[in-house]
Residue frames as a rotation matrix with the C-alpha (Angstrom) as fourth column:
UNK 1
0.676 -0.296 -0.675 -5.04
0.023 -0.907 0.421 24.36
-0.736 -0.300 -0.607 -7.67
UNK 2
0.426 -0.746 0.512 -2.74
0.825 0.087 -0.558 25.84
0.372 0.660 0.652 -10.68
UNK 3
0.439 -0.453 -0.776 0.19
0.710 -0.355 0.609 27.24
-0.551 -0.818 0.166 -9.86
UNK 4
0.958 -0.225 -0.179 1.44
-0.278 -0.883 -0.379 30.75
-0.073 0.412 -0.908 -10.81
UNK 5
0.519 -0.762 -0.388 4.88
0.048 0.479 -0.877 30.60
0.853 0.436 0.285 -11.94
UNK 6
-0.368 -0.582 0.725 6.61
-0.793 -0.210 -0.572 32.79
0.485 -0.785 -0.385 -8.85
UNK 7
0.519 -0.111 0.848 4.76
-0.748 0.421 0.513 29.78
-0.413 -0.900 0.136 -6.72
UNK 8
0.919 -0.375 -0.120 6.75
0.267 0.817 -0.511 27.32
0.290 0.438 0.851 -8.80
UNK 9
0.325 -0.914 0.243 9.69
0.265 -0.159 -0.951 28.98
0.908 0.373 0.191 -8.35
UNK 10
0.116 -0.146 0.983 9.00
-0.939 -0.340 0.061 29.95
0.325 -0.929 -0.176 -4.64
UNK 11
0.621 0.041 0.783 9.04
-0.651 0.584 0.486 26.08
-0.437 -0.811 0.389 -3.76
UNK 12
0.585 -0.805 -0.099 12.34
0.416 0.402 -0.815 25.28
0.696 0.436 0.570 -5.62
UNK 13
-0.343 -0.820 0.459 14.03
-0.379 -0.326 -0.866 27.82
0.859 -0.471 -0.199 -3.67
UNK 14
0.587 0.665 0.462 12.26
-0.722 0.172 0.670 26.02
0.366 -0.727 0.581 -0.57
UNK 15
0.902 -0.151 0.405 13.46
-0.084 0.859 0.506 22.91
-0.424 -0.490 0.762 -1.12
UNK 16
0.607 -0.791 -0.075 16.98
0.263 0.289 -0.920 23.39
0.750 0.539 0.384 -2.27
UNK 17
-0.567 -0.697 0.438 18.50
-0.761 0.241 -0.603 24.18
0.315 -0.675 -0.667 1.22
UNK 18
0.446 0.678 0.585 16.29
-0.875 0.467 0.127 21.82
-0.187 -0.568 0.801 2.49
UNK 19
0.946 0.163 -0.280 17.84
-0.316 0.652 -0.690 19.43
0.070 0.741 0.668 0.22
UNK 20
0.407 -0.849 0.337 21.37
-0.195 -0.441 -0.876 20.41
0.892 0.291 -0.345 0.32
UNK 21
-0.046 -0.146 0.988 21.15
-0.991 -0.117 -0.064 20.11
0.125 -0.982 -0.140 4.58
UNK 22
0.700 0.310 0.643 19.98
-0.485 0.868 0.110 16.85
-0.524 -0.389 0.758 4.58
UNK 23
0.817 -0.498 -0.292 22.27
0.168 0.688 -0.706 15.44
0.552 0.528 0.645 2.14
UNK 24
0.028 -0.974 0.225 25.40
-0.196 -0.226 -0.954 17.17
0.980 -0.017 -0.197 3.80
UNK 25
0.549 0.291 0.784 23.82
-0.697 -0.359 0.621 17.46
0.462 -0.887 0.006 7.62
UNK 26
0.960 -0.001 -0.278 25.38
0.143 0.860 0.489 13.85
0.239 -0.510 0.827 8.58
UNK 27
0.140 -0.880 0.455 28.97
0.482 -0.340 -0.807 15.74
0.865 0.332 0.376 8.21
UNK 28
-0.281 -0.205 0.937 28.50
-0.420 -0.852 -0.313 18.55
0.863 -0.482 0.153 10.60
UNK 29
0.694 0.287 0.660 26.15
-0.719 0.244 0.650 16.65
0.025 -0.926 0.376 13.43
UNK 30
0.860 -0.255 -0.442 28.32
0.321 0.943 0.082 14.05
0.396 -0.213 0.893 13.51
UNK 31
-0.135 -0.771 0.622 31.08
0.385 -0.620 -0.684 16.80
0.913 0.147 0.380 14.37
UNK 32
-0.096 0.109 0.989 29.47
-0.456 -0.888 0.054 18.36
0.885 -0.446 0.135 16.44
UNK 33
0.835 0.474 -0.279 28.53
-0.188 0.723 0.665 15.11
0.517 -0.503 0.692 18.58
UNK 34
0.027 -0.901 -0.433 32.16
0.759 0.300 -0.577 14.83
0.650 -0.313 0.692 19.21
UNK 35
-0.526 -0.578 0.623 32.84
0.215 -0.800 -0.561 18.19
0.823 -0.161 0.545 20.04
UNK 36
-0.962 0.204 0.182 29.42
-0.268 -0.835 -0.480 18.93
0.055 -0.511 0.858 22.14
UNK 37
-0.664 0.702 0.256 26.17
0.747 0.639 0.185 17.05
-0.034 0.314 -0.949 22.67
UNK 38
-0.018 0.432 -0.902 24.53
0.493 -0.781 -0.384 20.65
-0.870 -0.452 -0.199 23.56
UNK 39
-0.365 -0.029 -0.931 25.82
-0.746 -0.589 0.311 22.45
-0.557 0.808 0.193 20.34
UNK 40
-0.930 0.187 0.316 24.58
0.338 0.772 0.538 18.97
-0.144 0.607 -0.781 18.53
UNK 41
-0.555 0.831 0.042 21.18
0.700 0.494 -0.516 19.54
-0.449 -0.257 -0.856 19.31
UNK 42
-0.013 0.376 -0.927 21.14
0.310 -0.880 -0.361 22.97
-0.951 -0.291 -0.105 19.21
UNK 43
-0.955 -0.195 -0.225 22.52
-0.251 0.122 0.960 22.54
-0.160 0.973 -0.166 15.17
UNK 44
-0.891 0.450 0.065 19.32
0.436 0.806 0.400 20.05
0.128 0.385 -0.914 15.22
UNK 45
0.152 0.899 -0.410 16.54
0.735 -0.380 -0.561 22.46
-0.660 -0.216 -0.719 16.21
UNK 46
-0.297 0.196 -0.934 17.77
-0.370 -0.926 -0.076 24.81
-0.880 0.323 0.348 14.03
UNK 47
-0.902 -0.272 -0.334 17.62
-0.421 0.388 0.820 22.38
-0.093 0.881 -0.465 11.19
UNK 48
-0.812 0.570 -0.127 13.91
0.583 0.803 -0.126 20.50
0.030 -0.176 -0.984 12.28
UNK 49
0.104 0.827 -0.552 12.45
0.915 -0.298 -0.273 23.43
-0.390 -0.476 -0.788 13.52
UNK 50
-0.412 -0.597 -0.689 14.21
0.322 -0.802 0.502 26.71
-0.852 -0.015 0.523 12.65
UNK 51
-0.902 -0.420 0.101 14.61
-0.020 0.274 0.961 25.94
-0.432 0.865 -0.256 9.16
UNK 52
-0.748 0.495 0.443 11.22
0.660 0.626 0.416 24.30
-0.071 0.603 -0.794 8.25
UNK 53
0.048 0.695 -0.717 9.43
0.780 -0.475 -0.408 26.72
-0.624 -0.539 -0.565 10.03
UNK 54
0.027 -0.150 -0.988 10.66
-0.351 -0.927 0.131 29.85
-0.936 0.343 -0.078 8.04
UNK 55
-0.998 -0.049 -0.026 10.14
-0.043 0.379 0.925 28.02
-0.035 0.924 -0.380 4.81
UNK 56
-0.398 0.841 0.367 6.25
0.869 0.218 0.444 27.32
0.293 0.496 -0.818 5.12
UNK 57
0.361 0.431 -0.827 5.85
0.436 -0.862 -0.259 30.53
-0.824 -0.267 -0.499 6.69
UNK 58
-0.687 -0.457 -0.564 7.93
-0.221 -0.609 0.762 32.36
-0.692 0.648 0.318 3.57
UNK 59
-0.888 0.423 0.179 5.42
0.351 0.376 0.857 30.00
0.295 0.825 -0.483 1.29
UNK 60
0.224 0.911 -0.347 2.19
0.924 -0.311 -0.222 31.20
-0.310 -0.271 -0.911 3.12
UNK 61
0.250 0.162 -0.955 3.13
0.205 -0.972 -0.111 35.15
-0.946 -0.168 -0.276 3.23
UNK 62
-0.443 -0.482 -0.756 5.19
-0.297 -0.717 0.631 35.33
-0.846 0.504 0.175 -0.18
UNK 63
-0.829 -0.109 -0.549 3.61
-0.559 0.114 0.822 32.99
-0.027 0.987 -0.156 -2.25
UNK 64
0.124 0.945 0.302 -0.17
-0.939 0.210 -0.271 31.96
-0.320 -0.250 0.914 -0.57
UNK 65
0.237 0.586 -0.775 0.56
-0.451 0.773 0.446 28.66
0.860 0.244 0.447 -0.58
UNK 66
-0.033 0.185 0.982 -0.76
-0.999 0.015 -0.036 27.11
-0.021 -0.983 0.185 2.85
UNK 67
-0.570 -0.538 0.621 -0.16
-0.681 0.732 0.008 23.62
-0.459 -0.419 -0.784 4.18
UNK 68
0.147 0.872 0.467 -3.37
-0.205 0.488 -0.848 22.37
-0.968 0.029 0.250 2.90
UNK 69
0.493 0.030 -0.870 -1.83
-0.788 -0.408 -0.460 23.07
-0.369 0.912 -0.178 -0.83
UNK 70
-0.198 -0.913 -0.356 0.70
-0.906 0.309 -0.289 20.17
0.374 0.265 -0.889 0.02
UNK 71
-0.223 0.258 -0.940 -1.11
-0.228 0.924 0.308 17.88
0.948 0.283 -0.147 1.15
UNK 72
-0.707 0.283 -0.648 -1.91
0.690 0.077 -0.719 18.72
-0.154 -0.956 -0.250 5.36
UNK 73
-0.823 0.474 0.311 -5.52
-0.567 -0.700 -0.434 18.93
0.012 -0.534 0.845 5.14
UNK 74
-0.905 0.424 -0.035 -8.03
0.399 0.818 -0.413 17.31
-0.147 -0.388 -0.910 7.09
UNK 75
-0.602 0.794 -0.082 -11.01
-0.657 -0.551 -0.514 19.04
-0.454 -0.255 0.854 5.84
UNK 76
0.381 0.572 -0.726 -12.43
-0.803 0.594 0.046 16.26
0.458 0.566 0.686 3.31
UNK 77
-0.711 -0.298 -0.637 -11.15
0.058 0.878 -0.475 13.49
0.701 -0.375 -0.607 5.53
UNK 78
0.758 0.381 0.530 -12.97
-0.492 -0.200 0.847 11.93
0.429 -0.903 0.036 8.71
UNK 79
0.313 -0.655 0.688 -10.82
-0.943 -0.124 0.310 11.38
-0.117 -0.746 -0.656 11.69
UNK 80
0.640 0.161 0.751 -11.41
-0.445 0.875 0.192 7.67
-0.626 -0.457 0.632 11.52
UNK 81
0.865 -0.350 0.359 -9.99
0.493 0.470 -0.732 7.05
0.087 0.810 0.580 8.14
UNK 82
0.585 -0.692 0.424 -6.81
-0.618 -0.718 -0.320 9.46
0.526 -0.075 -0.847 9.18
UNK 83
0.225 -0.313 0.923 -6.12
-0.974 -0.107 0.201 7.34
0.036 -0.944 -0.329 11.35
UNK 84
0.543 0.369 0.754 -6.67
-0.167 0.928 -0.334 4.24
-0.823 0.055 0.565 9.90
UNK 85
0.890 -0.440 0.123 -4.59
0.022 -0.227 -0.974 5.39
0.456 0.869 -0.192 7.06
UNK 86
0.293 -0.801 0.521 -1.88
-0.869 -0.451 -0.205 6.42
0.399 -0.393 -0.829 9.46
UNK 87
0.202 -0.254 0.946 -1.84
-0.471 0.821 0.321 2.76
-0.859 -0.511 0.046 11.26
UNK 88
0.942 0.132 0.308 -1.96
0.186 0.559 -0.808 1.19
-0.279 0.819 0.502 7.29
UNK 89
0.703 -0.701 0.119 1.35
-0.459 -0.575 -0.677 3.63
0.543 0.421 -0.726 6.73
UNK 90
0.091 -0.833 0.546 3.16
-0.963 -0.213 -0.163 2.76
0.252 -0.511 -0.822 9.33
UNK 91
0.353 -0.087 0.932 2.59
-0.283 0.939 0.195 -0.76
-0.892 -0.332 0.307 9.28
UNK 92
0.839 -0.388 0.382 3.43
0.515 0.336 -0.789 -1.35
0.178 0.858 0.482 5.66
UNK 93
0.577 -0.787 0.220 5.99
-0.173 -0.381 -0.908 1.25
0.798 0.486 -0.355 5.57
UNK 94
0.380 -0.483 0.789 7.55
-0.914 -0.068 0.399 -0.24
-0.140 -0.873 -0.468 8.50
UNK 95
0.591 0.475 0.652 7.86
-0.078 0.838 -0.540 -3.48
-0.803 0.268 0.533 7.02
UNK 96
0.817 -0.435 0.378 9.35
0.366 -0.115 -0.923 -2.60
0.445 0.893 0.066 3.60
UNK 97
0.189 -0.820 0.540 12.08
-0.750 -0.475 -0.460 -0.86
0.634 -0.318 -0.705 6.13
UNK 98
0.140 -0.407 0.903 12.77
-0.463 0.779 0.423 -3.66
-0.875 -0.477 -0.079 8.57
UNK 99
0.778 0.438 0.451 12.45
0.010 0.709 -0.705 -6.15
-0.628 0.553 0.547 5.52
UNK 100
0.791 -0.511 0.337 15.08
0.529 0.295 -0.796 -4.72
0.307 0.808 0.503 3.07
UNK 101
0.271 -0.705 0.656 17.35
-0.883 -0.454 -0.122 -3.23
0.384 -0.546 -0.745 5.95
UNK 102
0.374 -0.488 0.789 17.65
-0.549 0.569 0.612 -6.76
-0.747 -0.662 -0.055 6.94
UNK 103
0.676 -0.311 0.668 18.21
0.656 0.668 -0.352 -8.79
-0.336 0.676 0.656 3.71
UNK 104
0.675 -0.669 0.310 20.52
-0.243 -0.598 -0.763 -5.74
0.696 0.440 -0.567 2.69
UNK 105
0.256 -0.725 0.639 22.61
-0.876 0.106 0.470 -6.55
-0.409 -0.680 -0.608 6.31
UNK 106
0.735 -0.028 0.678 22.45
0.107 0.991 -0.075 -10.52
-0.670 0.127 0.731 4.86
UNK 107
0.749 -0.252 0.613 23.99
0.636 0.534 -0.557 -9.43
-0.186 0.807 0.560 1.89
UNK 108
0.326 -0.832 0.450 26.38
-0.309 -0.543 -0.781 -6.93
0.894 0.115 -0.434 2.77
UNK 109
-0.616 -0.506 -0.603 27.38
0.687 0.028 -0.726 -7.61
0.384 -0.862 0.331 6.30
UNK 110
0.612 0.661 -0.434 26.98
0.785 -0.438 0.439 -4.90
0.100 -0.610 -0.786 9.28
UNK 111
-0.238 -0.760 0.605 28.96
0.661 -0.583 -0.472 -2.23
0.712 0.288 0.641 8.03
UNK 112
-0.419 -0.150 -0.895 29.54
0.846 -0.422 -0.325 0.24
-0.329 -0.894 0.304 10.66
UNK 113
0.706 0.635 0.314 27.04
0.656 -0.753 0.047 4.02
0.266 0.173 -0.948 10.02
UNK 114
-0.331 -0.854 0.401 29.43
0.516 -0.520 -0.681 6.81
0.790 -0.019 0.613 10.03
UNK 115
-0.925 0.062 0.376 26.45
-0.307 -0.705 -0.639 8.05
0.226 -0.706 0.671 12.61
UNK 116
-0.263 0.933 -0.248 23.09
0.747 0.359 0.559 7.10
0.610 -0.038 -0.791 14.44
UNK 117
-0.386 0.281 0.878 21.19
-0.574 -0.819 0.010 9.64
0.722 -0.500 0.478 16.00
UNK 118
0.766 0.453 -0.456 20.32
0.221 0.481 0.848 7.27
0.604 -0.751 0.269 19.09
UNK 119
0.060 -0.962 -0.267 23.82
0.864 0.183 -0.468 7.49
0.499 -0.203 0.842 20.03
UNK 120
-0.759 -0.572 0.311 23.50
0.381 -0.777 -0.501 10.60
0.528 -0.261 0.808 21.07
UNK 121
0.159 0.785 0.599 20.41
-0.109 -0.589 0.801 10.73
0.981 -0.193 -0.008 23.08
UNK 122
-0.532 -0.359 0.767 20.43
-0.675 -0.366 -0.640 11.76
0.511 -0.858 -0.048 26.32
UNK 123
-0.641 0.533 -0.552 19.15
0.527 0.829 0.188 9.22
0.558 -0.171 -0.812 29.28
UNK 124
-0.584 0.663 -0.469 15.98
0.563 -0.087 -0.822 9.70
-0.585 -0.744 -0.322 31.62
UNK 125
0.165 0.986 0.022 13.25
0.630 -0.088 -0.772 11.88
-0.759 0.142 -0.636 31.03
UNK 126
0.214 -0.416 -0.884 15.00
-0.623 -0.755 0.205 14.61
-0.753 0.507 -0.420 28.59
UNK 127
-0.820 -0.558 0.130 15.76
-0.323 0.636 0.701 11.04
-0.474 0.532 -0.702 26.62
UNK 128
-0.249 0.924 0.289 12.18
0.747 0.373 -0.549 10.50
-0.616 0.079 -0.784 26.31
UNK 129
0.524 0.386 -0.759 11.62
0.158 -0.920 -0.358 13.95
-0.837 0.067 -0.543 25.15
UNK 130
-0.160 -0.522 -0.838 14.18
-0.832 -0.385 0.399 14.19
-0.531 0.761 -0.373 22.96
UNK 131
-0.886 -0.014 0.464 13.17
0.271 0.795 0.542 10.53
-0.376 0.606 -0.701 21.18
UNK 132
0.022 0.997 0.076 9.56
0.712 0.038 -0.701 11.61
-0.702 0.069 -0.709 20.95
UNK 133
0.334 0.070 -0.940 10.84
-0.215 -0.965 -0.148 15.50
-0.918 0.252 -0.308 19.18
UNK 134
-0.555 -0.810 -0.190 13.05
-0.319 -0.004 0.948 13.29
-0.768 0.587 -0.256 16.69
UNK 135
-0.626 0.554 0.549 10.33
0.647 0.762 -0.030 10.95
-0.435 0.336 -0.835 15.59
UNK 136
-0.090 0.979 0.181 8.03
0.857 0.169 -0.487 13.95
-0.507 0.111 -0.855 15.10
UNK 137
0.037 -0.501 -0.865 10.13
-0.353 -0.816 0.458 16.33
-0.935 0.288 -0.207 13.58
UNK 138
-0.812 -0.572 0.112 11.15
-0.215 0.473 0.854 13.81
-0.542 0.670 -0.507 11.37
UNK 139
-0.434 0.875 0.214 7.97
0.477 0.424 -0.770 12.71
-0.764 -0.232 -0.602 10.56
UNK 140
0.505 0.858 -0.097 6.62
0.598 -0.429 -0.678 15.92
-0.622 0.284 -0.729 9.45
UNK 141
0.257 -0.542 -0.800 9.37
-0.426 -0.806 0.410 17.49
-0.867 0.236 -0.438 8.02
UNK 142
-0.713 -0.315 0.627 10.28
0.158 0.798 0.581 14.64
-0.683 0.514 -0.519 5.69
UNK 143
-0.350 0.900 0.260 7.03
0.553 0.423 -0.718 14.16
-0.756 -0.108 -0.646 5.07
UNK 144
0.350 -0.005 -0.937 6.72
0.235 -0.967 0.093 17.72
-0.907 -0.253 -0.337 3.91
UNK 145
0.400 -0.565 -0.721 9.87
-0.636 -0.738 0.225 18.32
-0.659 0.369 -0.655 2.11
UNK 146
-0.925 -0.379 -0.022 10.65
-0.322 0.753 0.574 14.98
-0.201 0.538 -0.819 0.40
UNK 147
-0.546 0.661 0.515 6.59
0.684 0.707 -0.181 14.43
-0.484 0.253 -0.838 -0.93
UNK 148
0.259 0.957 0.130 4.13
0.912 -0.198 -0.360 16.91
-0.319 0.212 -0.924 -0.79
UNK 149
0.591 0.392 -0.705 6.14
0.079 -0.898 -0.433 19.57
-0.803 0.200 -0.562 -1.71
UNK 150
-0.591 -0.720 0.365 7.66
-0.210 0.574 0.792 17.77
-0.779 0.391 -0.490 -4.51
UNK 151
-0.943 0.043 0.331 5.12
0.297 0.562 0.772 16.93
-0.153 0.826 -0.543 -5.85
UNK 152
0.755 0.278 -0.593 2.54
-0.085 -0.856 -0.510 20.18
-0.650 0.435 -0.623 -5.89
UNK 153
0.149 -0.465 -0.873 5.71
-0.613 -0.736 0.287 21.36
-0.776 0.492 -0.395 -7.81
UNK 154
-0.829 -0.491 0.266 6.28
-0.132 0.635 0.761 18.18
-0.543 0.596 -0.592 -10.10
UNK 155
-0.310 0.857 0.411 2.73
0.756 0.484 -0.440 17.80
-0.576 0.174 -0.799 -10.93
UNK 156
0.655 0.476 -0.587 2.32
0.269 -0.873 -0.408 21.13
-0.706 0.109 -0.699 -12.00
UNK 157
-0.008 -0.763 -0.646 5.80
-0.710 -0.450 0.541 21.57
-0.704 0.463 -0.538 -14.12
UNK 158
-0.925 -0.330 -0.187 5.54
-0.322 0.424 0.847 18.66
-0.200 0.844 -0.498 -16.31
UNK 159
-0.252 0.912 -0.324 2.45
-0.968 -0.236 0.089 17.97
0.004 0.336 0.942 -18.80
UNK 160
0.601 0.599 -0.529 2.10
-0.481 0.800 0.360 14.17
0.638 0.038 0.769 -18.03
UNK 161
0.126 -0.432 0.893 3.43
-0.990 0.000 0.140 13.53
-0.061 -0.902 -0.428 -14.24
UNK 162
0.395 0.290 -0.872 3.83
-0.108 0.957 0.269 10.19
0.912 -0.013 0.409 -13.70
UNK 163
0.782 0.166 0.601 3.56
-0.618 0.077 0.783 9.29
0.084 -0.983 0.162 -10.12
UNK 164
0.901 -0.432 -0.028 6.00
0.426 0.874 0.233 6.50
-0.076 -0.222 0.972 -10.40
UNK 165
0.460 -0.828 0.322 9.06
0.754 0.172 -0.634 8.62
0.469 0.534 0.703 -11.56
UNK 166
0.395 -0.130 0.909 8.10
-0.635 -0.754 0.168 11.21
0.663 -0.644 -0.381 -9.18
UNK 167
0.968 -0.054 0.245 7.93
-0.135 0.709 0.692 8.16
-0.211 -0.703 0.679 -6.45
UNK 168
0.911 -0.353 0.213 11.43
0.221 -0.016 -0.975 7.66
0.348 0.935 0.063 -7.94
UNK 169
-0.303 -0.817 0.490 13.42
0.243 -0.563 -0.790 10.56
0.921 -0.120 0.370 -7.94
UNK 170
0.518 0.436 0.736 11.63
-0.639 -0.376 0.672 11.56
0.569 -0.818 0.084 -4.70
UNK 171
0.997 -0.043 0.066 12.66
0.023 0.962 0.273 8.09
-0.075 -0.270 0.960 -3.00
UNK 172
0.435 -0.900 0.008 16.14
0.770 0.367 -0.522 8.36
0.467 0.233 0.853 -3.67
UNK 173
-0.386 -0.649 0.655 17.00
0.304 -0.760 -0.574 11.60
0.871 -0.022 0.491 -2.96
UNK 174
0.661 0.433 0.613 15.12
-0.606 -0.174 0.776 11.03
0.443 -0.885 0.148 0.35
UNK 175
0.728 -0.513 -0.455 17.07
0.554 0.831 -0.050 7.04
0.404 -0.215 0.889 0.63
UNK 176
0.105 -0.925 0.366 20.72
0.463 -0.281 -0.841 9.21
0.880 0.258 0.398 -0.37
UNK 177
-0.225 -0.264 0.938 20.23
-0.323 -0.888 -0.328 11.63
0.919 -0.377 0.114 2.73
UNK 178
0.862 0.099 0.497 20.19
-0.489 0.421 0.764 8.95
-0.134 -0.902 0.411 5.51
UNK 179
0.689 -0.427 -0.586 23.58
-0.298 0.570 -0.766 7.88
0.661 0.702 0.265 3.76
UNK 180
-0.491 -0.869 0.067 25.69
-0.521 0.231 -0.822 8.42
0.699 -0.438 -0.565 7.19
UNK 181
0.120 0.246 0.962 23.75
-0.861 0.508 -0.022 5.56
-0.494 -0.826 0.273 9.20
UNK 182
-0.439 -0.663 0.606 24.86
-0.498 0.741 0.450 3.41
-0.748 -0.104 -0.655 6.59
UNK 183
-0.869 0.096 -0.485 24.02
-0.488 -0.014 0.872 1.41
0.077 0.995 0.059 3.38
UNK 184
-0.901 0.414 -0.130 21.37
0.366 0.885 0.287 -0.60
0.233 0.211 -0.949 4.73
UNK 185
-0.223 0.736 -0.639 19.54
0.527 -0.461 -0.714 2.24
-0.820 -0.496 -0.285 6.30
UNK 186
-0.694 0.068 -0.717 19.97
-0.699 -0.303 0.648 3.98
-0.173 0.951 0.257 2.46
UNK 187
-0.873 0.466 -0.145 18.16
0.037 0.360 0.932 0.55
0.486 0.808 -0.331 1.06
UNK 188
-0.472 0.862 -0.188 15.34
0.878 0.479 -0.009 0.62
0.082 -0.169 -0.982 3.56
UNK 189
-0.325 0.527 -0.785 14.45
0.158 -0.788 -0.595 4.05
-0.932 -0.317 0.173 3.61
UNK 190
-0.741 0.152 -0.654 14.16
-0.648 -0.419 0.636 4.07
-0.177 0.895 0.409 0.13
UNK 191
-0.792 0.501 -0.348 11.63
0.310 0.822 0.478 1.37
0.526 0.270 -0.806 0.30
UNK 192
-0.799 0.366 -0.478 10.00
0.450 -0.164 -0.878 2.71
-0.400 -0.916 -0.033 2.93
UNK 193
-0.531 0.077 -0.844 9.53
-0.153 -0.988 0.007 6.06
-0.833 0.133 0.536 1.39
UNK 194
-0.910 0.074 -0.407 7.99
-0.393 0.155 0.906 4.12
0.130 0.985 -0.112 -1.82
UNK 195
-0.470 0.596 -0.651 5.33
0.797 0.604 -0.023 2.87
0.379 -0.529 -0.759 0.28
UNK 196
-0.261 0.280 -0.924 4.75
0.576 -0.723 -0.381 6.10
-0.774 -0.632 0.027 1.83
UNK 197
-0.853 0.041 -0.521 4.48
-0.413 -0.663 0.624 7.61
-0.320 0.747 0.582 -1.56
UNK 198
-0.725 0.629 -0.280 1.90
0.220 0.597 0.771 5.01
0.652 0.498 -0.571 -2.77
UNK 199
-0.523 0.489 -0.698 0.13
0.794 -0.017 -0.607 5.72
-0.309 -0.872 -0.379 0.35
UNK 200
-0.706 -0.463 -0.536 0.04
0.315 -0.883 0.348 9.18
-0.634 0.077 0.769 -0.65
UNK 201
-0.849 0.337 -0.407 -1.33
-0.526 -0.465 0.712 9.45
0.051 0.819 0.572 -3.65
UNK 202
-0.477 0.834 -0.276 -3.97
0.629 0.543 0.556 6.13
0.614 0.092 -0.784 -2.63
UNK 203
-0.173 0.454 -0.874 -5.25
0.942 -0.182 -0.282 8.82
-0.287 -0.872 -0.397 0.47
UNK 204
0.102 0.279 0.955 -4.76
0.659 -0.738 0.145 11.83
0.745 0.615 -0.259 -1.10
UNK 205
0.864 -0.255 0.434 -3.70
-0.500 -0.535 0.681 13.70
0.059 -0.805 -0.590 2.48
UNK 206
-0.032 -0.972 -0.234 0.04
-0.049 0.236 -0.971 13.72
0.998 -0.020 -0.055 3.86
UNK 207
0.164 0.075 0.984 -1.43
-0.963 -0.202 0.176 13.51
0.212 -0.976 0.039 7.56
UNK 208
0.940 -0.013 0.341 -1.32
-0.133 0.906 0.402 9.71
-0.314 -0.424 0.849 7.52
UNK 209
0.244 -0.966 -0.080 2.10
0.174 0.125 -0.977 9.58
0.954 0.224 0.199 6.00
UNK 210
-0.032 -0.496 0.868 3.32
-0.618 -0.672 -0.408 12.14
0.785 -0.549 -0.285 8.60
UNK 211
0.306 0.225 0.925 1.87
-0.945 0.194 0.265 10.27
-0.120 -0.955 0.272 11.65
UNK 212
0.939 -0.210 0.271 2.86
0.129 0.949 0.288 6.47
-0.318 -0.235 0.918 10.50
UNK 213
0.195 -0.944 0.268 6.59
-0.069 -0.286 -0.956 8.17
0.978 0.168 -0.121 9.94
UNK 214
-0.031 -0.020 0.999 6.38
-0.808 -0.588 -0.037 9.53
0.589 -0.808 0.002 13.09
UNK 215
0.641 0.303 0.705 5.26
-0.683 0.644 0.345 6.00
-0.350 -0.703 0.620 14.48
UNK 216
0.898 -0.410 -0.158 7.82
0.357 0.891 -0.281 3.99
0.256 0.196 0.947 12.59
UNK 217
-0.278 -0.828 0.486 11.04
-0.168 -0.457 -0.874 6.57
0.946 -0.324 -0.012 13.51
UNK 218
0.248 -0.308 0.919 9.71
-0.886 -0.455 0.087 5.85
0.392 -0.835 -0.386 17.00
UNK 219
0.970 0.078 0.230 9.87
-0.125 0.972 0.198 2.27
-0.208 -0.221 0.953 17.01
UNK 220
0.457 -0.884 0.102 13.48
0.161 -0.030 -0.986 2.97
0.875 0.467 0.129 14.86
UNK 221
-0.229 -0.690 0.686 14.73
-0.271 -0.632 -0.726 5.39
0.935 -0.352 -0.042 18.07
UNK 222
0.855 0.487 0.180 13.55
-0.368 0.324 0.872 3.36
0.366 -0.811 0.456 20.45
């Protein structure tokens, strides 16, 4: 697929609140957690759901490009290898995140996260629910907004991508926006997320990313 300019320009403006929330978001929910565990959440669906939602709908209706453009479609895949891909993700890219979240704790200490989003989950069955929505928001939204549509638009704007410098600047500016749980959760997400890129581009679909996110944020929020 080659993109018209307006869709170049329709998934900048996409991902620049997208961007802009996550980097700042650890500010306000962490506010709000004081203030209200209700108004916390309610901040957090608009941001997971709300948010993403009216963005790939605006990209489908204004600018025809449809999930499948970024990198969620399962039509040339079979199930098996989705899945197998998705257990390969989340075992490596679990790994690179336990791995250099712990030698980063060795060598800095256990600095204190200005915020964890466990802390606030509720207990019993609504705790279940809400651990299962974080893991799979997250998952797919990440997934989403910090890869595949990054890189439709990077591939297309410069005349000799290179996958590594996308992997990169992507990777960081995914790492930078987990920054209130602390420096060690910064170095392993950025590993992670380098793994999850490499994945990426070896599968060629963002469904196994999505789902071994989804399985390593639940082992995280467990």
């Amino acid at each position: 697929m080659q993109l018209e300019r307006h869709q170049q320009f329709a998934i900048t403006w996409a991902l620049l609140p997208v961007i802009v929330i996550w980097q700042i978001n650890g500010l306000y929910l962490a506010s709000l957690a004081k203030i209200s565990v209700p108004a916390f959440w309610l901040a957090d669906l608009c941001q997971w759901i709300l948010l993403p939602s009216l963005i790939v709908t605006a990209l489908a209706r204004k600018a025809s490009l449809l999930p499948k453009h970024y990198g969620l479609d399962t039509a040339p895949h079979r199930w098996q290898a989705l899945i197998v891909g998705a257990l390969l993700v989340f075992i490596t890219t679990y790994i690179a995140f336990v791995g250099t979240r712990n030698i980063s704790w060795a060598l800095l200490g256990h600095p204190p996260s200005y915020f964890s989003f466990p802390g606030v989950f509720p207990s019993g069955l609504m705790g279940s629910v809400i651990w299962i929505y974080s893991a799979v928001t997250a998952g797919i939204v990440e997934s989403i907004f910090f890869i595949g549509l990054p890189w439709l638009l990077y591939r297309h704007v410069r005349a000799a991508p290179s996958r590594i410098a996308f992997a990169l600047l992507a990777t960081t500016v995914f790492a930078v926006a987990h920054w209130e749980q602390g420096p060690h959760v910064i170095i392993g997400a950025f590993f992670s997320n380098l793994v999850a890129c490499f994945w990426y581009f070896l599968l060629g679909t963002l469904w196994p990313v999505a789902a071994g996110h989804i399985l390593v944020d639940l082992v995280a929020f467990a």
